[in-house]
N, C-alpha and C positions, 0 to 999 in steps of 0.2 A: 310362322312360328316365331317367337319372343326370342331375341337373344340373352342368353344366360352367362354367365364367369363364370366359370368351370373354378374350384376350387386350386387348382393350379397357376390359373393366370390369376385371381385375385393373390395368391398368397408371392408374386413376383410382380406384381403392380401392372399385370398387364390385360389390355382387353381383352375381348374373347376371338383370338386370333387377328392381333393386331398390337403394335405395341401405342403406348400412347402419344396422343395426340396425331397418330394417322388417320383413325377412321372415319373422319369428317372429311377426311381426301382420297382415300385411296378405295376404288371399288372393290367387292370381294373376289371374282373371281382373277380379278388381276395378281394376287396372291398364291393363286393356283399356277396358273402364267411365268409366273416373274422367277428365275432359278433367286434362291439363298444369296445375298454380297458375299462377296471372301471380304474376313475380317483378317487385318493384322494382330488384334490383339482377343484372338477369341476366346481362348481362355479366361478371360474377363465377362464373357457371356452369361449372362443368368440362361441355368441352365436347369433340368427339369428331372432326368431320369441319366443311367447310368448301369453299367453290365460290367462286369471283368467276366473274356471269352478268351483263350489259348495264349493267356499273358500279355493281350491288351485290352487298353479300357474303349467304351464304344460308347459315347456320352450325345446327349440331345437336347437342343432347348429353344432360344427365341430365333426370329428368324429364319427357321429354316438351316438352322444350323448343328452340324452332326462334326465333334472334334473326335479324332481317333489318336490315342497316346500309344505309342508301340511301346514294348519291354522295358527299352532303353532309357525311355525317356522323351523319345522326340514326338514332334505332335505333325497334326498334319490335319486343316480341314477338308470333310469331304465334299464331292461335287452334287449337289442337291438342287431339284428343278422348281424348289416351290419357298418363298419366303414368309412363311408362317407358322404359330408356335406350335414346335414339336413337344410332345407329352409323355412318351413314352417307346424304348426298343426292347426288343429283344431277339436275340439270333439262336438258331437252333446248331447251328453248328461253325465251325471256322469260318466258312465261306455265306449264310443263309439267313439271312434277316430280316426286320419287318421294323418301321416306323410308323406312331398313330398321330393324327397333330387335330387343331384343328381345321373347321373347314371340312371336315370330314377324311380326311384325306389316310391314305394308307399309300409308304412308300414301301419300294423292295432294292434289296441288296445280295445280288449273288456272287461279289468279290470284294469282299469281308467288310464292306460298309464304303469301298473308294468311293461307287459310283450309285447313285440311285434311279428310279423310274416308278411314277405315278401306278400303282393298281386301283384305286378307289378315291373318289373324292364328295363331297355333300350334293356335286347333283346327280352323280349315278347312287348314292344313298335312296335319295329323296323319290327316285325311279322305281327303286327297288321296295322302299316300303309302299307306295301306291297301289304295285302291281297285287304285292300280296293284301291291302288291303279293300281293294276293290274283286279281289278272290275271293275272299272271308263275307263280303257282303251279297256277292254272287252268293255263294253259299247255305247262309243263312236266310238268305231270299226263299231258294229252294226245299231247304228245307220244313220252313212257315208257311211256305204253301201245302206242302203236306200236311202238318198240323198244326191249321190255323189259332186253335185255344191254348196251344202252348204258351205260357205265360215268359217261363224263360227264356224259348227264343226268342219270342218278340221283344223282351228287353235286351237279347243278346244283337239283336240286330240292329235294333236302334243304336249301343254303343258302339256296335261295328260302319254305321254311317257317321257318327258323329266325328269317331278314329279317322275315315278316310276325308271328311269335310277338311279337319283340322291338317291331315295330311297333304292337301293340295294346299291349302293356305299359305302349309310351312312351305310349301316348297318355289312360292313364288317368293320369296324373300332372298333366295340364293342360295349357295352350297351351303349349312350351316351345320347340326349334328357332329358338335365336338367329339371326338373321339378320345379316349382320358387312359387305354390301358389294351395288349396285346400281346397273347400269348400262342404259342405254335408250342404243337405237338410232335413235329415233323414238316421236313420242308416240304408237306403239303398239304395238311390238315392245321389250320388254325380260329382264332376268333381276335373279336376285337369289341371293345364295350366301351358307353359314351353316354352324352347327356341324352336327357328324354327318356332313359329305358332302351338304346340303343345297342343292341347287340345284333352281330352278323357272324358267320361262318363260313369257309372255306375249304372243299376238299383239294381240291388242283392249283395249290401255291397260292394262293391270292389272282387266278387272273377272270374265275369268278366268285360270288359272292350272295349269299342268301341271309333273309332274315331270320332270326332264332324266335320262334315265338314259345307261349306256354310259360313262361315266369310269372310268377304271383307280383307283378306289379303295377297295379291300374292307374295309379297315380304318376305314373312314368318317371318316378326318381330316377336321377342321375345316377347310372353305374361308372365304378371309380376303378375297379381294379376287379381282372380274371385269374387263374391260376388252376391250370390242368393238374392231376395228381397220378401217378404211378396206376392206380388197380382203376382209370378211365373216368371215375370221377371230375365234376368241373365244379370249380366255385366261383362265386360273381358276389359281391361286394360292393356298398355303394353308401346312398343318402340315405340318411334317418336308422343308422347302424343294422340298416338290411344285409343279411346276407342269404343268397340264393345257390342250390346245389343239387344236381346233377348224375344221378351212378350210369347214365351210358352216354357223355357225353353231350349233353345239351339234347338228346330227343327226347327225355321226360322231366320232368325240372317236379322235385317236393314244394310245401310249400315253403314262403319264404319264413326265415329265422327272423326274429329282431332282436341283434347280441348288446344294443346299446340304444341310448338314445341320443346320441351324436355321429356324424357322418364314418364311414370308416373310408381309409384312403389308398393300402396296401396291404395284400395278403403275403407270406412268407412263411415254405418251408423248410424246415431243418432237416438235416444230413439224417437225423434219428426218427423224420418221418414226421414229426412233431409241428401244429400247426399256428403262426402267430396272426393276426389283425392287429392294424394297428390304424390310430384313426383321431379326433378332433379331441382336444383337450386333457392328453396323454390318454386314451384308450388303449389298452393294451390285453388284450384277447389271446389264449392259447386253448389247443385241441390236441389231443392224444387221441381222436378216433376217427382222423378223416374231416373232419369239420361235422360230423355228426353231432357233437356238444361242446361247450365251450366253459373255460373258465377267466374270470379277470384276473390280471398280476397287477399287484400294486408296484406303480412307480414313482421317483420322488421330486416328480414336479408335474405339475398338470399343463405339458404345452404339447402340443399338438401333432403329430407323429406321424411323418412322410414318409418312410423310406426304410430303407437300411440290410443287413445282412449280414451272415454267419465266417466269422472269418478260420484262416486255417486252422488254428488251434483250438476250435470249437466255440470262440466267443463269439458274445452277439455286439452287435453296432447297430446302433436304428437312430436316425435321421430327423430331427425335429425345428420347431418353428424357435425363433428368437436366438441363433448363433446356435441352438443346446443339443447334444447329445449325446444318450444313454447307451454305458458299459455295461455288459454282466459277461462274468464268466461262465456260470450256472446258466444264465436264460432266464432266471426268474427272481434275484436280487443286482437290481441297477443301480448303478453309480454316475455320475451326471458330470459334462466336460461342456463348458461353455469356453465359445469364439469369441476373441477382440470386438468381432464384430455382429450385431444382433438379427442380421436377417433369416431367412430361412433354408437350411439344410434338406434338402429334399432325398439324396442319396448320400450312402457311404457305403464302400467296398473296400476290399484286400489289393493295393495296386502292385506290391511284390512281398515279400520277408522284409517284412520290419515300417513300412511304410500303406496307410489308407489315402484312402480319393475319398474329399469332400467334394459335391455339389451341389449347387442352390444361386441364389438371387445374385451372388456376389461370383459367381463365378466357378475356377477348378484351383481345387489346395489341397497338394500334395503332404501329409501330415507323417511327419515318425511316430511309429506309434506306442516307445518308452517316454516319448513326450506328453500324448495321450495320457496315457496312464500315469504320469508322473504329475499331470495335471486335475485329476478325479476328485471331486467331493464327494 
């Protein structure tokens, strides 16, 4: 399988699990291998994704590298057994979390992010899609020999060998199957979604793992971003402004939507239930009914829009490319705060009263946020 940049590491200058100018030296699985350096200056890390969980931040990014900010102020990096770029956390409760990187890799945390340990990685990936798809061509074997003038099976079968050819191929290349976004229902139902059309699922914590099949995507676009919903619904979001959805949890998938024609990168719901996409060239998408339909919000710059979230007092903050990002109080007239510095914003949150966490390519900035706003065009 072809190595791709995952829209995350192109937009931080990095390969695709790797930063530059290693991968000409360093093997992949050594990666897997090799715990995270302690940095002395990691806050300085270009960094990727970001949570506020019981009044600290739980931040992730190159290297293998997970910063934890307690209340207070103080920082502290965690102990992580894999040095390659993490993409996204998220923790279902105090103690219970889940890191997605690439390489395939899936980490777990059951003491608030100190410590972690490998559940998944690109070659038990690689295992996992085989088995299921040399089951699907058992299958459809079977089935064609029953009725051999079926025309569909016979085509269905053929792309079901062509799927496992390509699947063995991919997987003498090494771990690879970037993982880009992970969401948990419960510390012990979750999923996790990635390049190629990658999505898996877990009922028992992460310590096994299956393939989600049944989405409308043949062309195995890159999935960017999951998001479980309250009444069991799942949504999955990704390349070419696809979005795919779900009502009992990833066993039946509609077909897919296409809300844009540009990539989308993050889903986000509001406290009112209320649903955002947000995605390449300011895309900016909301739903009042579940992700059942959608409408555009116009915003007032068209860059490209990673991240972001609903702070205490009901505003929104969302995350963008080139230093920039969009205010509203309402949710649906933005006003625009550009950085000293032009790189890209990937997340922003609420880090206590009165103060946000910015992160992205340049690192972690702690912002006041009557400064923010005292800075708005």
């Amino acid at each position: 399988m072809p190595y791709v940049r995952s829209a995350l590491a192109l937009l931080l200058g990095l390969n695709i699990g790797l930063l530059s100018g290693q991968a000409a030296t360093v093997p992949l699985v050594d990666r897997l291998a090799r715990p995270s350096p302690v940095s002395g200056s990691i806050a300085d890390s270009a960094f990727t994704d970001i949570q506020a969980r019981d009044g600290r931040l739980l931040i992730v990014g190159e290297g293998g590298r997970v910063l934890l900010r307690a209340a207070d102020g103080s920082q502290v990096q965690a102990d992580v057994p894999v040095d390659l770029l993490l993409t996204a956390v998220h923790f279902v409760d105090a103690q219970h979390g889940w890191v997605v990187g690439h390489d395939g890799v899936v980490l777990h945390s059951a003491d608030g992010g100190h410590t972690w340990s490998r559940q998944l990685d690109g070659v038990s990936i690689n295992r996992i899609m085989q088995s299921w798809a040399e089951s699907e061509v058992a299958r459809l074997e079977a089935a064609q020999a029953a009725d051999p003038d079926d025309e569909a099976l016979a085509e269905a079968l053929d792309s079901a060998i062509f799927a496992l050819d390509d699947i063995r191929s991919g997987g003498e290349a090494g771990p690879s199957h970037p993982l880009l976004d992970v969401w948990f229902r419960s510390d012990r139902e979750g999923w996790v979604v990635g390049a190629y059309g990658t999505i898996l699922h877990t009922r028992d914590g992460g310590s096994s793992w299956a393939l989600v099949p049944g989405l409308d995507n043949p062309e195995r676009l890159h999935l960017n971003a999951v998001l479980g919903l309250a009444d069991g619904s799942l949504l999955v979001a990704g390349e070419g402004g696809r979005l795919y959805r779900s009502e009992d949890s990833g066993g039946h998938w509609q077909p897919a939507s296409q809300l844009a024609d540009a990539s989308l990168y993050h889903l986000l719901q509001l406290r009112d239930g209320r649903l955002l996409a947000l995605g390449f060239g300011g895309v900016l998408l909301s739903s009042l009914d579940q992700g059942r339909s959608w409408e555009a919000l116009e915003v007032p710059v068209r860059v490209s829009l990673y991240g972001g979230s609903q702070l205490a007092d009901g505003s929104l903050l969302l995350a963008g490319h080139g230093g920039v990002l969009l205010y509203s109080r309402d949710g649906r007239a933005f006003r625009v705060w550009r950085g000293e510095r032009r790189g890209a914003w990937m997340g922003a949150v609420e880090a206590d009263a009165g103060t946000v966490a910015l992160i992205g390519s340049h690192g972690l900035r702690i912002l006041p946020l009557d400064e923010l706003e005292g800075q708005l065009q």
